[in-house]
C-alpha positions as CSV (number, residue, x, y, z in Angstrom):
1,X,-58.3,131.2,50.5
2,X,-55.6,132.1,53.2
3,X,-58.5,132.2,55.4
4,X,-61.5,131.6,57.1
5,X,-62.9,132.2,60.2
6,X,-64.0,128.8,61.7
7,X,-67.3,127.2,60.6
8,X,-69.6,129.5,59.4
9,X,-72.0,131.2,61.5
10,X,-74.1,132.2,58.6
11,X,-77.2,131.7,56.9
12,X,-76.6,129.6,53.7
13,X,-77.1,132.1,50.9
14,X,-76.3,131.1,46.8
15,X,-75.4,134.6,46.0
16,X,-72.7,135.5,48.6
17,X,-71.4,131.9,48.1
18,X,-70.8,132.9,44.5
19,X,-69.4,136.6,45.2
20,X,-66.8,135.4,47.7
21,X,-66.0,132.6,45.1
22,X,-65.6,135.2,42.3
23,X,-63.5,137.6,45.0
24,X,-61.3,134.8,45.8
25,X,-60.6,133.7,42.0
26,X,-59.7,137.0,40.8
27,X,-58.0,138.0,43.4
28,X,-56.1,134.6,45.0
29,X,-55.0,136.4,48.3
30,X,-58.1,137.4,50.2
31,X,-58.6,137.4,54.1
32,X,-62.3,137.0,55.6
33,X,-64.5,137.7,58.1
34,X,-67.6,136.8,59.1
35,X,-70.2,138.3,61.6
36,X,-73.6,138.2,62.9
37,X,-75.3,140.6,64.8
38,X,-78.7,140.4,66.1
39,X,-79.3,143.2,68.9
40,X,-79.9,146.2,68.6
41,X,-81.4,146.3,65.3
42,X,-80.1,148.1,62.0
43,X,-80.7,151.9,62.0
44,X,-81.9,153.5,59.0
45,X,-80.2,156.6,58.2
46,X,-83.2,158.4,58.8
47,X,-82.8,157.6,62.3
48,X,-79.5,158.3,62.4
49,X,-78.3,162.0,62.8
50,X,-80.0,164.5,65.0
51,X,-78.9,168.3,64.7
52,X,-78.2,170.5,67.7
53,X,-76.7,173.9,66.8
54,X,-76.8,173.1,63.2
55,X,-74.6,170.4,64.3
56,X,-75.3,166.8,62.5
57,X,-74.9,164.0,65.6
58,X,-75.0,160.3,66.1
59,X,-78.1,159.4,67.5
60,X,-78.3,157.1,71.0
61,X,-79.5,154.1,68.4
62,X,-77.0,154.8,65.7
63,X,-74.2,154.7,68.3
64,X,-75.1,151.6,70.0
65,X,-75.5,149.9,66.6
66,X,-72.1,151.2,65.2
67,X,-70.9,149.8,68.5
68,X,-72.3,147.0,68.6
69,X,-71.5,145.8,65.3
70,X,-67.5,147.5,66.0
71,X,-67.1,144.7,68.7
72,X,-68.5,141.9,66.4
73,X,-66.2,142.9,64.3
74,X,-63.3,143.1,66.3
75,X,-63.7,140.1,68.2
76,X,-63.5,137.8,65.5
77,X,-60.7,135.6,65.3
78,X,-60.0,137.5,61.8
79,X,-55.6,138.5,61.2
80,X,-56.1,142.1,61.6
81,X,-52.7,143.1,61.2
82,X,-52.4,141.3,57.8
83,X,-55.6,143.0,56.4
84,X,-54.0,146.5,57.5
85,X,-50.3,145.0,55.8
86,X,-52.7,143.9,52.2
87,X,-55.3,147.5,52.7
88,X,-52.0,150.5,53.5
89,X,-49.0,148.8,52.3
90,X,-50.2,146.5,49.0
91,X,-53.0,148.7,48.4
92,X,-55.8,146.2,48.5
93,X,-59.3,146.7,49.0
94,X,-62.4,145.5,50.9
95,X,-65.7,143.7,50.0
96,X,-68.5,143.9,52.3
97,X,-71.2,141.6,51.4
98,X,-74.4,142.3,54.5
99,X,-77.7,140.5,54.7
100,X,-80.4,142.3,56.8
101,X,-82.7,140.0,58.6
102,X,-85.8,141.5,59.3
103,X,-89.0,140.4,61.3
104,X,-91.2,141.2,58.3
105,X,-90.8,142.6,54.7
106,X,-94.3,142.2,53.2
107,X,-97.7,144.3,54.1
108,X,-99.5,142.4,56.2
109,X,-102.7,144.5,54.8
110,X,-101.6,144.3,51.4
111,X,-103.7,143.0,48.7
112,X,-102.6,142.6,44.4
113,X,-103.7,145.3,42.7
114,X,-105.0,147.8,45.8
115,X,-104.4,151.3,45.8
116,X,-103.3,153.9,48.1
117,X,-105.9,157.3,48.3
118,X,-103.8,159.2,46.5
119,X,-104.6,156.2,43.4
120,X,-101.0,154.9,43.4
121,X,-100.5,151.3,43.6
122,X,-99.8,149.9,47.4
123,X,-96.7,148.7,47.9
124,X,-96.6,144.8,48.9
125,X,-93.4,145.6,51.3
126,X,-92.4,147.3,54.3
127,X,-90.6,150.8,53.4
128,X,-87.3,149.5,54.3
129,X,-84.7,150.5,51.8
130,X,-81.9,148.5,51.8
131,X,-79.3,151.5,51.1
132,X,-80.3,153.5,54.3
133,X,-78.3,151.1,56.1
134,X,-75.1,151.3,54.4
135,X,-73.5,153.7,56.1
136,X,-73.9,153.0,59.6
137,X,-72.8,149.3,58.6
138,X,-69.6,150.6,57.0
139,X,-68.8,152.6,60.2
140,X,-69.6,149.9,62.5
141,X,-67.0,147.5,60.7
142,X,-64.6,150.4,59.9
143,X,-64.5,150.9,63.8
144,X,-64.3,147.6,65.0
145,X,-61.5,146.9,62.2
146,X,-59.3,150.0,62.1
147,X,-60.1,150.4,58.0
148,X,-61.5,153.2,56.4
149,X,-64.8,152.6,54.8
150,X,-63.1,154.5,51.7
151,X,-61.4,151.2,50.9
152,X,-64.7,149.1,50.5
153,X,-64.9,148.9,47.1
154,X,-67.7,146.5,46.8
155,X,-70.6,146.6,49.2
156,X,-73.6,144.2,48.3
157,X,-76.7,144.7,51.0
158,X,-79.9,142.2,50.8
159,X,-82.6,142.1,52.9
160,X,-84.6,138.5,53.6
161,X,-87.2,137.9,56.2
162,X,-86.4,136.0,59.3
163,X,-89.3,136.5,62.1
164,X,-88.1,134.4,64.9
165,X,-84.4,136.0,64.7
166,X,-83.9,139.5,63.1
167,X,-80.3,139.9,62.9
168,X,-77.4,141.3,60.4
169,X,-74.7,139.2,59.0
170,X,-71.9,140.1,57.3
171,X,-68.9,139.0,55.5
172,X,-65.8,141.5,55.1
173,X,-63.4,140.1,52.6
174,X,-59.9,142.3,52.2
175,X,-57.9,141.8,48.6
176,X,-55.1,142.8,47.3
């Protein structure tokens, strides 16, 4: 790897470990970034947009987390101008690989087997879908780094459960 970003700040996860490894094997050349933020929290893209006029807005929350994560982002000690050089002029590409922390994922209430009134099983989880968070992530990093979210080819989001610190971390790999 050309390089890293320091020590890592980042929760020790077998699965990302393996998907940079992969990244960096088939592509050699690969710049990487690492972040973690832990206030505000992650905005579901249900609470994202308002309308007004039949215009579609950022919501207060959505902007301060696209913000928020945007300066993470750019205040890394990551070699911008050689990930622009490898994404506009060598035509690489970007990998974002994004844990969500959250307080809790499991149903405090819920119990194997129970059902809901309608008969349908319970669900043993928190309804918090991993893909509503996508795209407020992508424009958070896409604004703090000066890349289009069009060149993420790969995005990988997970969710664990981290009461004492809810937080989101991320790694940003560019390839060429």
């Amino acid at each position: 790897m050309k390089y890293v970003s320091g020590k890592s700040m980042l929760t020790p996860n077998p699965l990302v470990e393996v998907l940079v490894e992969h990244q960096l094997l088939v592509y050699g050349n690969a710049f990487m970034v690492e972040g973690v933020m832990e206030n505000p929290p992650p905005v579901s893209v249900n609470e994202l947009y308002s309308v007004f006029r039949g215009k579609k807005n950022l919501t207060t929350k959505g902007k301060a987390y696209r913000d928020g994560l945007a300066q993470v982002v750019a205040r890394s000690s990551f070699d911008w101008k050689r990930a622009h050089t490898m994404v506009y002029q060598e035509g690489g590409g970007a990998t974002l690989l994004v844990t969500l922390y959250f307080e809790q994922l499991r149903n405090k209430s819920w119990k194997p087997g129970a059902k809901t009134e309608t008969g349908l099983p319970s669900e043993p989880r928190k309804v918090q879908d991993a893909s509503n968070y996508i795209k407020i992530i992508e424009d958070g990093v896409a604004k703090g780094g000066g890349i289009n979210d069009c060149n993420n080819i790969n995005i990988l989001v997970m969710k664990a459960e981290d009461p004492l610190r809810p937080r989101t971390e991320l790694i940003y790999l560019i390839t060429n």
